[in-house]
N, C-alpha and C positions, 0 to 999 in steps of 0.2 A: 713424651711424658716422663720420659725417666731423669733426662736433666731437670724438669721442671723439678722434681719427687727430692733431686739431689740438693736441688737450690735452697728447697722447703726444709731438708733435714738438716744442712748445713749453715743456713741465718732464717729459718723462720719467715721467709719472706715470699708469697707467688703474686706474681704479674699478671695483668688479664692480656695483655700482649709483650711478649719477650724480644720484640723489631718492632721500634718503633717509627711510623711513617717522619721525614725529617723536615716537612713543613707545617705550618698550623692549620692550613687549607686542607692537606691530606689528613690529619689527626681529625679534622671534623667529620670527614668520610668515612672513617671506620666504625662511626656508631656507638660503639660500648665504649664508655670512659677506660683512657689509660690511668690504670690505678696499681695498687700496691697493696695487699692484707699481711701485714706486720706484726708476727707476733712476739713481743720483746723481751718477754721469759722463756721462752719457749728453750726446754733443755740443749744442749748441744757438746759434742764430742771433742769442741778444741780444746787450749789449755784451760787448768784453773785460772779463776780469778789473777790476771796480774798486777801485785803488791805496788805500785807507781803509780804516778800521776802521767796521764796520756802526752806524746808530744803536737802541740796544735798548729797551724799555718799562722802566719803573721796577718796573711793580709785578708780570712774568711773566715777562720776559726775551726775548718774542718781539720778533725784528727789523722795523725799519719795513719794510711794504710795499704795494701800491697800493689794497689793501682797506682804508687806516688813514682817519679824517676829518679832513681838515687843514686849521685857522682860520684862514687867510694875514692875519686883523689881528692877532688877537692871537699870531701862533708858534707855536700848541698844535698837536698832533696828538693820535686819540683809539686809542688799541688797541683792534681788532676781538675780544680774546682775551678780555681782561679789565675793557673799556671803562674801562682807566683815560686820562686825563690827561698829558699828558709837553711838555713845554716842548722845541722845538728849541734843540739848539747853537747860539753864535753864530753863527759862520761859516756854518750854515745859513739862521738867523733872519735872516740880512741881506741874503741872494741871492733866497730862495724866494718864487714870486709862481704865478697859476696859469697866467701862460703859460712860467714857467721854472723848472722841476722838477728836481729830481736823476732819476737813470736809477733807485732805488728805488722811485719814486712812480707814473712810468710806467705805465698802463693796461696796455700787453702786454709786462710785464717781469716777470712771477710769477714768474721766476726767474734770480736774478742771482747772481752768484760776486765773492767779496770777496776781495785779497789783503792776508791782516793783516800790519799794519805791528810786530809785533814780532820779536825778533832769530829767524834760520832755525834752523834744526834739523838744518843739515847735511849731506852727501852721503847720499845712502842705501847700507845695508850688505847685500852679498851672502854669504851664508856656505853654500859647497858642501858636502855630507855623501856622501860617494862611497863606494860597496860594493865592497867587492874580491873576493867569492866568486864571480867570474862566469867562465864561459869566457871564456879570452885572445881571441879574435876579440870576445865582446861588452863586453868591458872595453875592449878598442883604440879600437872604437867608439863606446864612454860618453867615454874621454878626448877623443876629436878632438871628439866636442858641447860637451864642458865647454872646451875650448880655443876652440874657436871661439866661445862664449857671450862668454869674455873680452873679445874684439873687437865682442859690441855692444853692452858695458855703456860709458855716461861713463867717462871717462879720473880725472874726480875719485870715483868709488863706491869705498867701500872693500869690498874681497874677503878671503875667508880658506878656508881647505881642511879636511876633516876626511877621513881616511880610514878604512875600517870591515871587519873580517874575525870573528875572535873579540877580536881587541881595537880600544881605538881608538885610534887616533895624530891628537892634533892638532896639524900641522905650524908650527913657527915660520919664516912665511916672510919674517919682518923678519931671520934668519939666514945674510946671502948665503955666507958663507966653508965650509958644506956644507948636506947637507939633514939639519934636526935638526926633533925630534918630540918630543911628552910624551903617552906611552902610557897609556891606562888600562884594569885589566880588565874584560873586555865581562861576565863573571857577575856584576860588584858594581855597586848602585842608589848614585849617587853625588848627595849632597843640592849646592843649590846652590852654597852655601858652601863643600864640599870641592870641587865644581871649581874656584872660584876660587881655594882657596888652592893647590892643586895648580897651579894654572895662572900663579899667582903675582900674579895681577891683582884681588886681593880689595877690594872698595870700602872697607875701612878705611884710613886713613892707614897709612902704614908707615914705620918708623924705621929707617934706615938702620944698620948696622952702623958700629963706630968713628963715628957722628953724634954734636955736644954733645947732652946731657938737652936744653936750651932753647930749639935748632934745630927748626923748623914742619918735621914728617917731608912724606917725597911722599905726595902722591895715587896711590891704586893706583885701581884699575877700570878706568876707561873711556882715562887718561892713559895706562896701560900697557900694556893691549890692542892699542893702534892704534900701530901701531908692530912690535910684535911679532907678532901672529897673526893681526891686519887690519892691510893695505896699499890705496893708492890703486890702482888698475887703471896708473896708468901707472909708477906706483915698484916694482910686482913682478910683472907680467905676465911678464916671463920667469924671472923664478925659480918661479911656479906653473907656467908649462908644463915648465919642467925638471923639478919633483918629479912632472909629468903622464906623463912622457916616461919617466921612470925607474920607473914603479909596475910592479907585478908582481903578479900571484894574491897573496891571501892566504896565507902558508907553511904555515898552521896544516893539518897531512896531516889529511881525511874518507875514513876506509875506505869502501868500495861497499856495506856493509849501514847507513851513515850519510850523515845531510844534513851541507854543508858549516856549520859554527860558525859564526854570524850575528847579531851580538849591536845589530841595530839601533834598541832602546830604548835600550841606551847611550850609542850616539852620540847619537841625538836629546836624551836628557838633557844632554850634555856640550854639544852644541850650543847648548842654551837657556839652560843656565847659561855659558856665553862670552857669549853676543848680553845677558843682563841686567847685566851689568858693563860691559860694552864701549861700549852702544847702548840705555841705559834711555830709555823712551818717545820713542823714535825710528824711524823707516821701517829696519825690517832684515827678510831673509827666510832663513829655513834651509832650503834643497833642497835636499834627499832624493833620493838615485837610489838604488835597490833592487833586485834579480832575484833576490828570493829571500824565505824566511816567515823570519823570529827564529827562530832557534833556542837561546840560551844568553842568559843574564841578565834585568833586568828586559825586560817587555813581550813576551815570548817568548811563540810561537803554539801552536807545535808541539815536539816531543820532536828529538832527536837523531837518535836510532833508525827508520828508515824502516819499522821494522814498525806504527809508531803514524801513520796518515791525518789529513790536512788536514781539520780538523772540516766539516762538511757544511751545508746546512740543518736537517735531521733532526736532527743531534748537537747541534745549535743548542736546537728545541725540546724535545729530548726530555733535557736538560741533562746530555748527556755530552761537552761540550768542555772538557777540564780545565782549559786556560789562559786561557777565553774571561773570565772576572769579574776575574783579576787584571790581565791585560791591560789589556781595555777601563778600567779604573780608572786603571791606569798616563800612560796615553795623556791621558785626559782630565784628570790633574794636571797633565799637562807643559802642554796646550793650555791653561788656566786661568791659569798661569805667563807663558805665551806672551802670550796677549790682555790681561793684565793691564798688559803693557809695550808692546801695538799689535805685535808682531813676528809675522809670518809663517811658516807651517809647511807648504813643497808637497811634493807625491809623489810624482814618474816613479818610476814603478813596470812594470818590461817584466819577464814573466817566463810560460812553460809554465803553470808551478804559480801555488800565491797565492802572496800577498806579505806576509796579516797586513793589508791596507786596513781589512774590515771593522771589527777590533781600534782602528787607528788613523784612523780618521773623524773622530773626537773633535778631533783634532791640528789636520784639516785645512779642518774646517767652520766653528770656531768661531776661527779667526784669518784666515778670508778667502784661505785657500790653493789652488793651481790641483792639481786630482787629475791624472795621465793614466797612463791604465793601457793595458798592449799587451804585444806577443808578446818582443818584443826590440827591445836598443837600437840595430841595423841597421837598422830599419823606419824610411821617412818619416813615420809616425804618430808618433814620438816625436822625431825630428828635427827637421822642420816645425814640430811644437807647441812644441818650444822654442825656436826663433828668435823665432816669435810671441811667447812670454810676454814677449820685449823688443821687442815693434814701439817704435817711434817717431814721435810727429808729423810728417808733412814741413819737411823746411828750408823752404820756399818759404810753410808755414803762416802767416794771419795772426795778429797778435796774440804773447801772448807765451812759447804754447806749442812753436813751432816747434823743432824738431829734437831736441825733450825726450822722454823714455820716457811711455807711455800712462797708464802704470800709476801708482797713487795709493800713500800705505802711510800708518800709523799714523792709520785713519779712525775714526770719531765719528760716529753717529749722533743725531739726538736730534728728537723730534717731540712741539711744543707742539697742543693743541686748544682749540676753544670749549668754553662749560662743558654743551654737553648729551650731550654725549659723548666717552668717554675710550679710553686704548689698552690693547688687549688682550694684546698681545702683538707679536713679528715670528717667520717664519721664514726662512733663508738662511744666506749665510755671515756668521755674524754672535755675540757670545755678549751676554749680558746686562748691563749695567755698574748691577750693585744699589745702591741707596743704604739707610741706616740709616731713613731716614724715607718712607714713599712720597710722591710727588708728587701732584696735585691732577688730574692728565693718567689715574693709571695705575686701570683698571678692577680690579674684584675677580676678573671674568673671565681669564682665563690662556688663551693661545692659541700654542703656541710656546715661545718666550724672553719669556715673559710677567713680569708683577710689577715692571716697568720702564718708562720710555717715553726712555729711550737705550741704546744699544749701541752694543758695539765690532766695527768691522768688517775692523780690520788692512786687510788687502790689498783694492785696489779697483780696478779697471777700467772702460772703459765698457760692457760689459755686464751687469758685477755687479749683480741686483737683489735688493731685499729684498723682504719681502711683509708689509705692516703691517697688522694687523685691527684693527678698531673696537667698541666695543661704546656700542648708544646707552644711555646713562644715565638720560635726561628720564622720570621716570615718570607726569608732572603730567597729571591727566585734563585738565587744561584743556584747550580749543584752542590749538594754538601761531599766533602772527599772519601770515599769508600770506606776510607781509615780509620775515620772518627768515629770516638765511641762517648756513650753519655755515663755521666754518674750521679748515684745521689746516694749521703749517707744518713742513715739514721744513729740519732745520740740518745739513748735512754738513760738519764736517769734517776737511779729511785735507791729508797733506803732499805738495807736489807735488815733481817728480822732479827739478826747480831747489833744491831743501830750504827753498823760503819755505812758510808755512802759508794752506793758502786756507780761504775757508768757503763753499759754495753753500748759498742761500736759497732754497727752492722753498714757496709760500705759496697753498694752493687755497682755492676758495672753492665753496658748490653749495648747493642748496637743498633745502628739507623738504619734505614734504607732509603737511601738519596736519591734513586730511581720512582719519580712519583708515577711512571708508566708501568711498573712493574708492581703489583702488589701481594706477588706470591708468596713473598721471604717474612711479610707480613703475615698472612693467612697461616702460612705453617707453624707460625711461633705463636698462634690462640692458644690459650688456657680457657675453654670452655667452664669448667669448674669454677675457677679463681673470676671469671668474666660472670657467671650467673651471682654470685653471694656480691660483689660488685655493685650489679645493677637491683640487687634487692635492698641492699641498704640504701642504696638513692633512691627508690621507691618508698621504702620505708619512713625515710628520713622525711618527706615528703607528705607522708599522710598529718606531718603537724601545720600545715599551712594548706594546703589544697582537699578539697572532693577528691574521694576513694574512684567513684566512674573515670574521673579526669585521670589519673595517675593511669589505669590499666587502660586507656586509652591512648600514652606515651609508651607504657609497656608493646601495645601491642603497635605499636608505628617505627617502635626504633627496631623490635625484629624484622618486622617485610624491608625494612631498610638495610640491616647487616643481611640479611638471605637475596637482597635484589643485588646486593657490593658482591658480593664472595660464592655462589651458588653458578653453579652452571646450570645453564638452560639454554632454549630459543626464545625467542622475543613471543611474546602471547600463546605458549606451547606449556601446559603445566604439566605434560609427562614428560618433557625432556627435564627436568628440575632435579637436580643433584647439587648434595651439599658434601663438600669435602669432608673429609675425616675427622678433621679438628673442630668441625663445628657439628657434629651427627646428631651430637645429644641435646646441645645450647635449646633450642626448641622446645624439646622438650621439658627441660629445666623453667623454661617461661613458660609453658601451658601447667605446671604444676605450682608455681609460683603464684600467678594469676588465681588459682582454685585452695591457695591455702590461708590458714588461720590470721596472716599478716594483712593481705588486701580482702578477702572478705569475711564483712563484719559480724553474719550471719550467725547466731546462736551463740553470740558470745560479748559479756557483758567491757567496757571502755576498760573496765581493771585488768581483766582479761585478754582485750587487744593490746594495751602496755604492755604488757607483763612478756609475752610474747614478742612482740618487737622488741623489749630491753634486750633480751636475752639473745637474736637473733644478731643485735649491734654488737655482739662484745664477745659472739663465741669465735674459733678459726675457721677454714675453710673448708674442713671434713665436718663437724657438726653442724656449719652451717647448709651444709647441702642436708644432712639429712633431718633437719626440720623443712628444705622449700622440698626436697622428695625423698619422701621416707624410704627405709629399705626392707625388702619385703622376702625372707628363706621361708622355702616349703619342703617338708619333711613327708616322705611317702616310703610304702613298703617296696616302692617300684624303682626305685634308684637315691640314693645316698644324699645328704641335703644339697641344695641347692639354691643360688639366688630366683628369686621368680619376676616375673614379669608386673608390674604395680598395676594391675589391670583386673576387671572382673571375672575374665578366662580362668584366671590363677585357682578362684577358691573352689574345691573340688570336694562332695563328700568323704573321700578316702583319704584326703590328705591334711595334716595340722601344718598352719600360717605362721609364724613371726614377724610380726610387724616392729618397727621401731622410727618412730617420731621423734625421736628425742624428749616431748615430755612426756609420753606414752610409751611405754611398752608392751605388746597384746599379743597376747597367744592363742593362739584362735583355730577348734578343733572342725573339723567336717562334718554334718550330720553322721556320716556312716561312726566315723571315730569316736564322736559325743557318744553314742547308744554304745557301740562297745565296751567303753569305759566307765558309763551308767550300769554297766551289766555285769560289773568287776573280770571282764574277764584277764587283765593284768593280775591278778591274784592268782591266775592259774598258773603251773610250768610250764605247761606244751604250750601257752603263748607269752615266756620270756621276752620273745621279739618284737610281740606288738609294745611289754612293757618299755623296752629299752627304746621305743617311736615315744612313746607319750614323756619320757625324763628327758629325752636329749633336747628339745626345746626349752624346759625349763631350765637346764643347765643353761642352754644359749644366753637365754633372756636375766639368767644370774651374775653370768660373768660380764654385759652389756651394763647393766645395774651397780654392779659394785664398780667400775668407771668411769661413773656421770656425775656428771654435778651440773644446778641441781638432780638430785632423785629424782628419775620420774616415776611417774604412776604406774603401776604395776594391774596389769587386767587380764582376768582368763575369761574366754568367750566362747561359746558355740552358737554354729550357726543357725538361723531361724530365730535367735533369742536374742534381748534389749542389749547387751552389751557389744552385741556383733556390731552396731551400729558405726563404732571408734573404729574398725578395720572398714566396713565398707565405704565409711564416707571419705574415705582416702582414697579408692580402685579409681582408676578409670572407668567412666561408664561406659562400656563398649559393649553391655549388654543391658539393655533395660527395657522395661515395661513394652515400650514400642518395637521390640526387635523383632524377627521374623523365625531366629532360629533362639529360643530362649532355653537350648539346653548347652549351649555354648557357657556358662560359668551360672555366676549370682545374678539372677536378677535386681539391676538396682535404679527402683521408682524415681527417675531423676528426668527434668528435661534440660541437665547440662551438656556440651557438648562433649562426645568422647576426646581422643584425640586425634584417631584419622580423621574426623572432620575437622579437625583442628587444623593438623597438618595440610589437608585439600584447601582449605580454605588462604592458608598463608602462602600454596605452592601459586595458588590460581591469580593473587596478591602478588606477590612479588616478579613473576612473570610480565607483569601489563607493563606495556610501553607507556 
């Protein structure tokens, strides 16, 4: 674990196995895909940014780095990729010796960030899409976020406004002398080009009226956008907060047997056809504030008429959601459109009912967008999570990130390999960037966003991960030579929030095991961890084309298959059954995977199962484990906190719970604790002690909180009451209803299975001849 811990902290990168088997026969035996979770911002301790342009291989394109062989008589350097040959640059060829290297060559610099020296790209572009169907108290409160968002973006980003009811008005706030708008209607699908010309910013030249014939007409597009419908933050911040000041409900009157007119495809087409005139392959993002489902025009969810219901899961499969296929197709044009230009598409989304997410997923996966979904835009869950989405690096920061926005945009993925094996695919926030010809890199295998080995990743943070699969290629019966080792390098990149273009180089290196009789060197180098968020996302990925039964029925066939490869036992004997070290927990990471909010669908509405799996696609490898198993501290007077067992045992009258799911956070007291603390006896001195049990939890769960993104929900519970429900339905039921000794923890009225039965059951499984 500790080199894995070292690999992670030093390029952001774990393996689900760090040996990998060296033919494709044996790569099918070990069950769990070899993959990669890559996270390409992710801080790190080498040099700053180096001021250059990278040196690349002639014959593959990968960038020099400390895996290359380099002749210091004769200049050459040799590519691990391609073994080709490459002559250094002068300026290098006349420094480089082996006691003085460039920071590329470096032994512990597998991952260095380059800022290229060609012309910037720019401020980057904020473009707000704001719903007006909402109650006046949650509009008041959507404006004063969006007003104060103004105040943390740079002074140089350009901003622009969109407003949205049944129709849309997109405000010209380059028009100080009043507030003027170019409306369109919310029922009509408007192609790109009719917004531009509507909008008067069409990227063809245009000839002025009374111009000579011989006169060079202006530049329309991106010249006449900016200016008029994009502003600097500091040339129209107060003419946005005045149009902010001045908004009102949408007029359009909704009788009480109808939904209010919601025409939020519209906008977002109008929005993406602005941002591709304005801001071609440039850092721009469109956000979306929502409280409410489409109702009128394209991308519409739902009917008008409230006698027609929010389609269900059920209406899902049983294929009675009328508008679910034009929708979803709708959505996923515009996202295509989107990523095709790196631009951004997020979704605060607060509302009762849905919003129409599931529909539009497409929008916001595949251009790198932040979801948050919540009750109202009152709530610190949506508040919070937006100041966040503009944290900033400290002024006092070294280097030359300092007082710069976190956040990356218009990102580039792109992952070279050696030749014994190629890439399968990726999954995350990320879409595909196809070429006509495949590459040498891309597997026949498809895994994801497969048929590729780049993609576009628009929006990027440092938590943004992707997750790259492999598939080994080598079919050669030969032995492969003890010697060899593989590489594969990943190329990010993306524009930074200064508008210079940087590139990160993250370049691995790991070894085979050519021995296909031997599979121990394999076993030992599991990543248990890195192997479960792996197989949840190909699970995940998964529920958009197959039945949810079907999927946990691979789930559960590809474990009895890694436990029957890797487990000691006897042949038909399930108490001789032992699982190595490295895989103790893997199991149990799939019995709790299997019982969570991604695979079942159970009390929770298709916005809600999106929203959930977005979020699971795109966080790293420690958040992603603790949404598939939450982590659970118990605080008692009988010993100092401690991690507790995710299990019914756990909840004890005497002692208060901390649960953390990642979009929950619960603090959860014992009966005996609840009543004391109903009985003020914290108020007294002589029990200081009890007070200093009942605050050190909530400290916990404050400092968990101010590190999240999104916010999660914050819940205090005790037990026996409606709220406890969010801690229990997470335990293991290893005590329930049917139990014999039911003073053994919580009883919880469940006939799922615990997890010894779980385990009995996979021990008894994987055993059978």
């Amino acid at each position: 674990m500790e080199s894995i811990a070292a690999q992670e902290e030093r390029d952001g990168v774990r393996l689900s196995w760090n040996v990998w088997p060296s033919s494709r026969l044996e790569a099918t035996r070990i069950v769990v895909p070899i993959g990669a979770l890559y996270t390409p911002l992710k801080p790190i301790a080498n040099p700053p940014p180096l001021v250059y342009d990278p040196i690349r291989c002639n014959g593959c394109g990968a960038l020099l780095n400390p895996y290359c062989q380099v002749d210091f008589r004769t200049k050459l350097w040799t590519c691990p990729f391609c073994l080709g040959r490459n002559h250094f640059p002068p300026h290098y060829a006349e420094n480089i010796t082996e006691s003085n290297l460039p920071a590329e060559l470096i032994p512990q610099f597998t991952t260095v960030e380059y800022e290229l020296q060609t012309r910037g790209a720019g401020p980057p572009v904020f473009l707000f899409v704001v719903d007006t169907c909402l109650p006046e108290s949650e509009l008041d409160s959507l404006k004063d976020s969006v007003q104060q968002t103004l105040n943390l973006l740079p002074e140089d980003a350009l901003v622009g406004l969109i407003t949205f009811g049944a129709h849309v008005l997109v405000h010209e706030i380059g028009f100080g002398e009043c507030h003027k708008a170019v409306a369109f209607k919310g029922s009509k699908d408007y192609s790109a080009q009719r917004v531009q010309e509507l909008l008067h910013i069409s990227n063809a030249p245009r000839q002025q009226a009374g111009q000579p014939a011989g006169q060079q007409p202006q530049q329309g597009g991106r010249a006449t956008a900016i200016g008029k419908y994009l502003m600097t933050v500091g040339d129209c911040s107060f003419t946005v907060e005045s149009i902010l000041e001045d908004l009102g409900r949408d007029p359009w009157p909704a009788p009480a047997d109808q939904r209010a007119a919601r025409c939020t495809g519209a906008a977002l087409a109008v929005a993406v056809g602005l941002l591709e005139a304005a801001a071609p392959r440039q850092g721009a993002r469109a956000m979306l504030f929502v409280g409410g489902p489409p109702t009128v025009g394209p991308g519409m969810v739902v009917d008008k008429a409230r006698s027609e219901d929010m389609r269900s899961h059920q209406d899902i499969v049983k294929g009675a959601a009328p508008h679910l296929k034009a929708a979803s197709a709708f959505y996923a044009r515009l996202a295509e459109r989107a990523s095709a230009n790196a631009h951004v598409v997020d979704c605060f989304a607060c509302s009762l009912d849905q919003v129409g997410l599931y529909e539009m997923r497409s929008c916001v996966d595949r251009t790198g967008g932040v979801a948050i979904l919540g009750d109202s835009f009152t709530q610190s869950v949506f508040k919070e999570s937006l100041r966040r989405v503009f944290r900033r690096h400290a002024d006092d920061a070294p280097g030359p990130n300092a007082g710069h926005l976190v956040m990356g945009f218009a990102a580039t993925l792109e992952c070279i390999t050696s030749r014994e094996f190629k890439v399968a695919g990726a999954i995350g926030p990320c879409a595909a960037l196809k070429t006509k010809v495949k590459t040498a890199y891309v597997s026949e295998t498809e895994i994801g966003q497969g048929g590729t080995n780049s993609w576009s990743i628009g929006g990027v943070d440092p938590s943004t991960t992707i997750a790259i699969y492999f598939d080994v290629t080598n079919s050669s019966s030969e032995k492969m030579p003890s010697h060899k080792r593989r590489y594969a390098q990943f190329l990010t990149s993306y524009q930074h929030a200064s508008g210079r273009t940087r590139l990160r180089c993250t370049t691995l290196c790991g070894a085979w095991q050519p021995d296909a009789g031997d599979a121990a060197p394999v076993a030992r180098s599991f990543d248990q961890e890195a192997a479960a968020v792996l197989v949840a996302r190909v699970a995940v990925h998964r529920t958009e084309t197959e039945e949810v039964p079907d999927i946990l029925r691979w789930v559960d066939r590809s474990l009895i298959r890694l436990c029957a490869k890797f487990a000691d036992y006897r042949k038909d004997d399930a108490s001789s059954f032992r699982l190595p070290h490295e895989f103790s927990v893997y199991p149990q990471f799939v019995f709790n995977l299997r019982r969570s909010q991604f695979l079942q669908l159970f009390n929770s509405s298709p916005d809600e199962a999106s929203y959930y799996r977005m979020v699971l696609v795109r966080e790293n490898a420690t958040n992603s484990l603790v949404m598939i198993q939450p982590t659970l501290m118990s605080y008692s007077f009988q010993a100092p906190p401690a991690p507790a067992m995710l299990d019914a045992s756990s909840v004890r009258p005497d002692c208060i719970l901390l649960l953390d799911t990642f979009f929950y956070v619960i603090v959860f007291h014992g009966e005996t604790i609840a009543a004391w603390r109903d009985q003020r006896y914290q108020d007294h001195e002589e029990h200081a002690h009890f007070r200093t049990l009942l605050h050190q939890p909530l400290e916990d769960a404050n400092a968990i909180m101010d590190a999240r993104f999104p916010v999660p929900r914050y819940i205090i519970a005790d037990q026996h009451k409606s709220e406890a429900r969010f801690l229990i339905c997470k335990l293991n039921p290893s005590v329930t209803h049917n139990s014999t000794d039911i003073h053994a923890g919580q009883v919880i009225p469940t006939d799922d299975v615990s997890l010894k039965v779980f385990m009995e059951h996979l021990m008894k499984l994987a055993v059978e001849s």
